[in-house]
N, C-alpha and C positions, 0 to 999 in steps of 0.2 A: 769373818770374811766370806766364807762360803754358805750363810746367811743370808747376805746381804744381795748374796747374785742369785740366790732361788728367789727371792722376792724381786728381783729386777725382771728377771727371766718372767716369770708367773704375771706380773702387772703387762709387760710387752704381749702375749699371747693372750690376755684379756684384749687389753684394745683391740687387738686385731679381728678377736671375734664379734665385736662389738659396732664395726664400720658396713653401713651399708650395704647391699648387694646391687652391681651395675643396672642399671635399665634394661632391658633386651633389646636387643635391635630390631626394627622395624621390618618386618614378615609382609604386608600387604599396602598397598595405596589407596584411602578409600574410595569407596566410584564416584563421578561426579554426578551431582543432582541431572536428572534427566531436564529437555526441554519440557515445560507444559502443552505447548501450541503445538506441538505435535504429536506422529501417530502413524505406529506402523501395523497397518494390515497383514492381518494370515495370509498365507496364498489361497486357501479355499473359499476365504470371504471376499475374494476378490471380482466372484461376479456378481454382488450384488451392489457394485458402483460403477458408473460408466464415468470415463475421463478422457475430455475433448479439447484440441488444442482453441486458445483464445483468436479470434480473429471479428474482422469490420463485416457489420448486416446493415442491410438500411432498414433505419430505426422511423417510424413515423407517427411525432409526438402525440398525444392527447389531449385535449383541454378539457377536462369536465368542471360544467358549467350549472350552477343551480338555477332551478328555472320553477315555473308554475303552469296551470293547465289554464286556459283562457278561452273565453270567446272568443269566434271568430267575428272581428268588429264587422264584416260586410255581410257578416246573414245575423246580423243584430237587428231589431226594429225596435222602437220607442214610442208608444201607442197613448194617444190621449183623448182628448175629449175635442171635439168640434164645435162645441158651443158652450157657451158661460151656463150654471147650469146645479144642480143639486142632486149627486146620485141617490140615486131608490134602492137600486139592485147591484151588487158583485154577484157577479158566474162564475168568478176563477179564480184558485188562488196558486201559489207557488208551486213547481212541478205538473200542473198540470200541462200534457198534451192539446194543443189544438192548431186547429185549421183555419185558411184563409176564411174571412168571411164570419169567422163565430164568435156569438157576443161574449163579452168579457164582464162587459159593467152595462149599468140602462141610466142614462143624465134624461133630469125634466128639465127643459128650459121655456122661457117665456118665448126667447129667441127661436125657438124651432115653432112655434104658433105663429111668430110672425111670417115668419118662411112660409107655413104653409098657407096661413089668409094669401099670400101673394102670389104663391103658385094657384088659388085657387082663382082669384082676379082675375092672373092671368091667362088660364083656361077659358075664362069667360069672354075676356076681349078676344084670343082668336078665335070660338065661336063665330061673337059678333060679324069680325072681320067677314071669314069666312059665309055667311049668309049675308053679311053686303058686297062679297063681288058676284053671288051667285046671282042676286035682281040685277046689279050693272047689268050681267051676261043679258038676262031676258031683256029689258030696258032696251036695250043697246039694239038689239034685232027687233023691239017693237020702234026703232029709231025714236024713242021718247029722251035718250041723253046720249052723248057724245064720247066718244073713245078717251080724253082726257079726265071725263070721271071713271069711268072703269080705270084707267091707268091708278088713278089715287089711291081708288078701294084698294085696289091689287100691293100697292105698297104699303097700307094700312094692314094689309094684312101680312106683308113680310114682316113688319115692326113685330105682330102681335104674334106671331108664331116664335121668332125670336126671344122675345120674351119670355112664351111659355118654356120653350129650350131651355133657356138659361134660369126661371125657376125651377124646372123639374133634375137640370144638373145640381142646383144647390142642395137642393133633398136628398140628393143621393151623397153628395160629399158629406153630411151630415150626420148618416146613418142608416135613414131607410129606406128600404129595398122597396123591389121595384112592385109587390103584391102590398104594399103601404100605402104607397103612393098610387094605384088603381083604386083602391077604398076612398081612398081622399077625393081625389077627382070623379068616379061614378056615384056617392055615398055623400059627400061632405065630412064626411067623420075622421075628427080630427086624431093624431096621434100623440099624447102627451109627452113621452119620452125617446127618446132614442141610442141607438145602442152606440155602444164603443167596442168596435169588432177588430179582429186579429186581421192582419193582411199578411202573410204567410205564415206557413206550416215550422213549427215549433214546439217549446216549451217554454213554461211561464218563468223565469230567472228571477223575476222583481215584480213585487205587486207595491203602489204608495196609493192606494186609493183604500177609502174605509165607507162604508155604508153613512149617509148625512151628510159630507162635507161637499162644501162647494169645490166645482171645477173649472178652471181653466183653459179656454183654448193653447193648447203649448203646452200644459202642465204636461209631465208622463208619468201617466198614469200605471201602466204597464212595460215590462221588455220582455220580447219574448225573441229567443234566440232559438238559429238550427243548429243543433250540436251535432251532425252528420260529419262535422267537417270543422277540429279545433287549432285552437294557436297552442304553440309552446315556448312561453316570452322566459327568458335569461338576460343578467346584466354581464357584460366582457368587462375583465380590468384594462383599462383604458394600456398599459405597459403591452399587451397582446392582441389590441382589436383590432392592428392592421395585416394578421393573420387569416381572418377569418373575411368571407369574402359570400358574398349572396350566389347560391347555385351552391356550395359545397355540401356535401353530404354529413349530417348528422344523424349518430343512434342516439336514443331515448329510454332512458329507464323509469319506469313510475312504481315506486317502492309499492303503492295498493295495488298493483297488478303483480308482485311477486318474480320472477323470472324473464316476465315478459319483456322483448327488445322491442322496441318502434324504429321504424327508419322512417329518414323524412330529408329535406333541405333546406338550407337558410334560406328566408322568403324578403329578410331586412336586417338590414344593419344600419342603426342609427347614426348621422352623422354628427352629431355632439357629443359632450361628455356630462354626464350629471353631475355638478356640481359639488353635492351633497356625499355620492357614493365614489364619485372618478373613476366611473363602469360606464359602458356606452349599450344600448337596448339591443338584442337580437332577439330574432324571432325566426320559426319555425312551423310550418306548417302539417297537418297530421288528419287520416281519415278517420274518423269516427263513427261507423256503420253499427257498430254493436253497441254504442253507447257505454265502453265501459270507461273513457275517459270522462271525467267530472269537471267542471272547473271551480280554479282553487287545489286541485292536488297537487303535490310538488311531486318534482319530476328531477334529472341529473341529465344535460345536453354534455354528451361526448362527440365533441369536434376535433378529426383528423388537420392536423399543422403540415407543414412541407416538409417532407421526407429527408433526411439525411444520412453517412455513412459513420458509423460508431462501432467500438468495440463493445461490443454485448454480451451478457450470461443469463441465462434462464433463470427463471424468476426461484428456479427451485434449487436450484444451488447454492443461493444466500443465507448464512446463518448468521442469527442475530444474537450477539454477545456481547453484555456490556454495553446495550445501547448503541451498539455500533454495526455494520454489514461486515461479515468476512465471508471468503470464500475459502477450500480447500485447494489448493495448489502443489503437486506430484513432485518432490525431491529425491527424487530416488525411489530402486525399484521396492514396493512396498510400503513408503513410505509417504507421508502426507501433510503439510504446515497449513495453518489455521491463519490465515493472513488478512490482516486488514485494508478493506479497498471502500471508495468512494462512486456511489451509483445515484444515476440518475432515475426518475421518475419511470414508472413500470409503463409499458406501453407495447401491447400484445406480447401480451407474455417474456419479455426480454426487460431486460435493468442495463442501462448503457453505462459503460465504465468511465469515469473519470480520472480516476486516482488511483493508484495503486498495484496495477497490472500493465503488461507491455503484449505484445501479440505475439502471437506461441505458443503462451503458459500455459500448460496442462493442468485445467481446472475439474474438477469434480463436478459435475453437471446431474446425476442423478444419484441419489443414495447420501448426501451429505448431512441431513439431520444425522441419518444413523452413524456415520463416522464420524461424527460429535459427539455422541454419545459412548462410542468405542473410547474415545479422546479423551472425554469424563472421567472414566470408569479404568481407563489404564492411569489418571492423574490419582486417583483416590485409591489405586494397589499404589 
């Protein structure tokens, strides 16, 4: 019997060292995950961000417009040949500089021999003329004929001066000058060719003439433009071309000039739309004194729109994350949320708010790369 109860005893005080030991009770709570998007600044790094409340600027849109550097179509000329005709001689080819009056090319024509047998006739006949009203004159006072023949001579001689006028003007529309045409008339000596001359001061843009081939009256043979003074043509998306308005001010930037700004003003706005592109033509006028615009360079027409009142943030306070704009926005002292907002197109240095901010907001306007980067870098402790 007292056997039986040291083994009862002895099994009871096994189990009992043999059960678990409780849990311990819970000592701490753990901390909650911090926000990401935010970021609390030191006090001593505090001046190197400045934070300004949000409020309305008038914002005055931009339109940039791709454009091209042009002739000015009204100091263009298109120069050709005056008579049917077979060039001998080109003088000029692309880029060259020239002047009213200087030859380009030299055309033989049959046509300019005829011209000239006729101005040479007609030199002959007012001669003629010319010594039959001088005998009337005598005649007349030796009373041998009557005041109605000197009248005839005297109109035979207006015909034949006439004449001559108008052949010595066709010579000269033709080509040549007026030391050509003195050889001709004192000399006889014919001139086989003649020239096809610039009539204002320019540069050669376009040469279609080749040494041999036949010429055209009308054909243009030559363009020779003043580049003193160029166009700067752009197409408008038809959704905005009732914005822009002839007289408004436009700057010019032309990527081969580097830095350089042009100013200038719309000179035309086309009133149809192209069909093809659904842009409507504007154009802009520009000095050209130093010749360093080209045409053919492409150019970028920034056109000022009508003004309006927007909430605004400087361009520098936008941080891009995520493909998306945020701004820094001021929650308390030191502290700073990474908040996502919707802006409009950059237009003098200003992003105009859409979305996401109300007026007031104490936004981070300079230093906000860097407190992004503080943001990072407290996200990755």
């Amino acid at each position: 019997m007292m056997l039986s109860l040291l083994i009862g005893s002895s099994a009871v005080i096994l189990s009992a060292c043999n059960k678990p030991a409780p849990a311990p009770a819970p000592t701490a709570q753990k901390a909650a995950n911090p926000d990401p998007m935010e970021v609390t600044i030191r006090a001593e790094m505090g001046a190197q961000f400045k934070v300004s409340p949000l409020e309305e600027v008038e914002i005055t849109p931009l339109l940039d417009i791709a454009g091209r550097i042009e002739a000015n179509e009204r100091l263009v000329t298109r120069i050709g040949a005056s008579v049917t005709g077979r060039v001998t001689e080109v003088l000029s080819e692309l880029g060259d500089k020239v002047r009213p009056g200087q030859p380009l090319a030299r055309v033989a024509s049959h046509e300019l021999t005829n011209m000239q047998m006729n101005y040479l006739r007609a030199h002959s006949a007012a001669s003629q003329a010319e010594r039959a009203v001088e005998r009337a004159k005598q005649l007349i006072q030796a009373d041998v004929i009557g005041s109605a023949e000197l009248q005839r001579r005297e109109s035979e001689q207006s015909v034949a001066r006439a004449e001559l006028r108008a052949a010595h003007d066709q010579l000269r529309q033709v080509g040549l000058d007026a030391q050509a045409i003195d050889k001709l008339r004192d000399n006889g000596i014919l001139h086989p060719a003649t020239a096809v001359s610039a009539s204002i001061s320019g540069v050669v843009i376009e040469r279609k003439v080749s040494q041999g081939q036949v010429a055209q009256p009308g054909d243009p043979l030559f363009t020779v433009a003043d580049l003193s003074n160029v166009w700067v043509a752009g197409a408008l998306p038809e959704q905005v071309a009732r914005s822009v308005q002839t007289g408004q001010s436009v700057s010019i930037e032309v990527p081969a000039l580097g830095q350089k700004t042009l100013s200038g003003k719309i000179i035309f706005v086309g009133d149809t739309v192209s069909p093809e592109t659904r842009t409507v033509a504007i154009r802009t006028q520009v000095d050209n004194a130093q010749r360093e615009l080209k045409p053919q360079m492409l150019a970028t027409m920034r056109i000022g729109g009508t003004p309006y009142k927007s909430l605004a943030i400087p361009a520098q306070a936008v941080v891009r994350e995520n493909d998306r704009d945020h701004v820094f926005v001021r929650t308390g002292d030191g502290r700073f949320r990474l908040t996502p907002v919707e802006l409009g197109a950059l237009s003098g240095g200003l992003r105009p708010v859409i979305k996401g901010l109300s007026a007031g907001a104490q936004v981070v306007t300079e230093g906000a790369f860097h407190m992004n980067n503080e943001r990072k870098r407290a996200e990755l402790e």
